[in-house]
LOLOKE-831391 format. One line per 3 residues: number of its first residue (from 1); their letters; for each residue x, y, z of C-alpha. Coordinates in nm, 4 decimals. Each point is the difference from the previous one (the first is absolute). Example, Ala and Ser with C-alpha at 12.3 -4.5 7.8 and 13.67 -1.06 7.14 Angstrom:
BEGIN
1> as> 1.2300/-0.4500/0.7800; 0.1370/0.3440/-0.0660 $
***
This chain:
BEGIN
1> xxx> -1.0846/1.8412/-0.5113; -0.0849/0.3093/0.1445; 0.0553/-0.1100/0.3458 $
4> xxx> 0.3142/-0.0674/-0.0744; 0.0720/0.3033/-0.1282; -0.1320/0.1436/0.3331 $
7> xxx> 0.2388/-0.2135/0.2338; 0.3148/0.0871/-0.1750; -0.1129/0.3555/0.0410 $
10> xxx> -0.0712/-0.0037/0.3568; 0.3126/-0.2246/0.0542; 0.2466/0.2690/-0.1937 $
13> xxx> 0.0916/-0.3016/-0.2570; 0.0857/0.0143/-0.3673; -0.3223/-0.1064/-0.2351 $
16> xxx> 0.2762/-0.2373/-0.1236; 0.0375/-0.2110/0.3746; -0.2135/-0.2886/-0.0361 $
19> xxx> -0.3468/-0.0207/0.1318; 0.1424/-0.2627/0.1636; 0.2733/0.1439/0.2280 $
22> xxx> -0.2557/0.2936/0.0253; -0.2740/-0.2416/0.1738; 0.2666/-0.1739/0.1519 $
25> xxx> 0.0926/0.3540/0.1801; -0.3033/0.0699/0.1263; -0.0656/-0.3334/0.1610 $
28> xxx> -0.2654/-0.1353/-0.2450; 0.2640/-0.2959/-0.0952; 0.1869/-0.2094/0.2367 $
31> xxx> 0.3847/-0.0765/-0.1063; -0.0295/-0.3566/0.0695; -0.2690/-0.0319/-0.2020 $
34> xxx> 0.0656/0.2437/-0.2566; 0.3343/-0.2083/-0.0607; -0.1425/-0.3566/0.0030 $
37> xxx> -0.2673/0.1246/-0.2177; 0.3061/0.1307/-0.2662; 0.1471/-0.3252/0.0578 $
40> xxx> -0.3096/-0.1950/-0.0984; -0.0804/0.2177/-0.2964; 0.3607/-0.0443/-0.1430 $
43> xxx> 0.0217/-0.3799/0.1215; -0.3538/-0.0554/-0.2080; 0.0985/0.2003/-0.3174 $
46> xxx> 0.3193/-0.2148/0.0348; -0.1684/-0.3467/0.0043; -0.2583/0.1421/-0.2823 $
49> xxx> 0.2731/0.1333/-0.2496; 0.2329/-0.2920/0.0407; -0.2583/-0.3287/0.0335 $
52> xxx> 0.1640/-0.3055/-0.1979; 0.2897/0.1576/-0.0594; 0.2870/-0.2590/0.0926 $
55> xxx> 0.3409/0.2222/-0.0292; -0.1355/0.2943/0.2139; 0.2659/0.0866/0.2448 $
58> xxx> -0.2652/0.1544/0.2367; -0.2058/-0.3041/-0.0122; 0.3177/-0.2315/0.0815 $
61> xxx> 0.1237/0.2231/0.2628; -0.3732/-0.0239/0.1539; -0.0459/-0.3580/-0.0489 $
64> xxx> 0.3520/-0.0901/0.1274; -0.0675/0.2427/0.3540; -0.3175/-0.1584/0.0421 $
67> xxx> 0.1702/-0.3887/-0.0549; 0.2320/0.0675/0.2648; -0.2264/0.1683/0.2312 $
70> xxx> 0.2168/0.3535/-0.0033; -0.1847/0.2614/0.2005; -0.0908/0.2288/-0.3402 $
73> xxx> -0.1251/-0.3727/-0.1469; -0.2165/0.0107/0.3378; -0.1144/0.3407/0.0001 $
76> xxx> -0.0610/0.0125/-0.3490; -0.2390/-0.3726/-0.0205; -0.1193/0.1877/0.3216 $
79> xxx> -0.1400/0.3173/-0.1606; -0.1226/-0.1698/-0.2933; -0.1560/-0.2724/0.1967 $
82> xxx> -0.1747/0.3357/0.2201; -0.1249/0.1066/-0.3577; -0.2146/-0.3164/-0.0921 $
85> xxx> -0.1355/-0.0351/0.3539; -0.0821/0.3180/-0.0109; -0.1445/0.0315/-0.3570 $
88> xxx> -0.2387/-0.3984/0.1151; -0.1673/0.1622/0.3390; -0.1097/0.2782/-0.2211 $
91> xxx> -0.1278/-0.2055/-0.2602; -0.1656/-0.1795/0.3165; -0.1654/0.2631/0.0747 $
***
């Protein structure tokens, strides 16, 4: 925590900003990554909260892009499919 603390004050930042934005400043976080990796954690929590729900519009809308092969239905089998590959070499390991 204290690091954190420490960036914001070298960086001139509120203690409110996010220790993310604040990493993200000072080049310890790539954007690309940093946003797939918010992506992921929301898509994930999504899936978790809603699993075997039948009426959920998020879960239609998802299941409907990814039926007709829309690029978000793509991207978004994409990123999860990413998640397990990455989450079996590890267990490999």
């Amino acid at each position: 925590m204290y690091i954190h603390d420490a960036i914001k004050a070298l960086l001139g930042v509120c203690q409110t900003t996010a220790n993310d934005i604040s990493l993200l400043e000072i080049g310890l976080l790539h954007l690309k990554h940093w946003i797939k990796q918010k992506q992921l954690n929301f898509l994930k929590q999504a899936l978790h909260h809603r699993e075997g729900l039948d009426d959920d519009p998020l879960m239609f809308a998802l299941s409907l892009a990814s039926a007709a092969k829309t690029p978000t239905g793509w991207y978004v089998t994409r990123l999860l499919d990413e998640e397990k590959y990455e989450q079996s070499a590890m267990i490999g390991m």
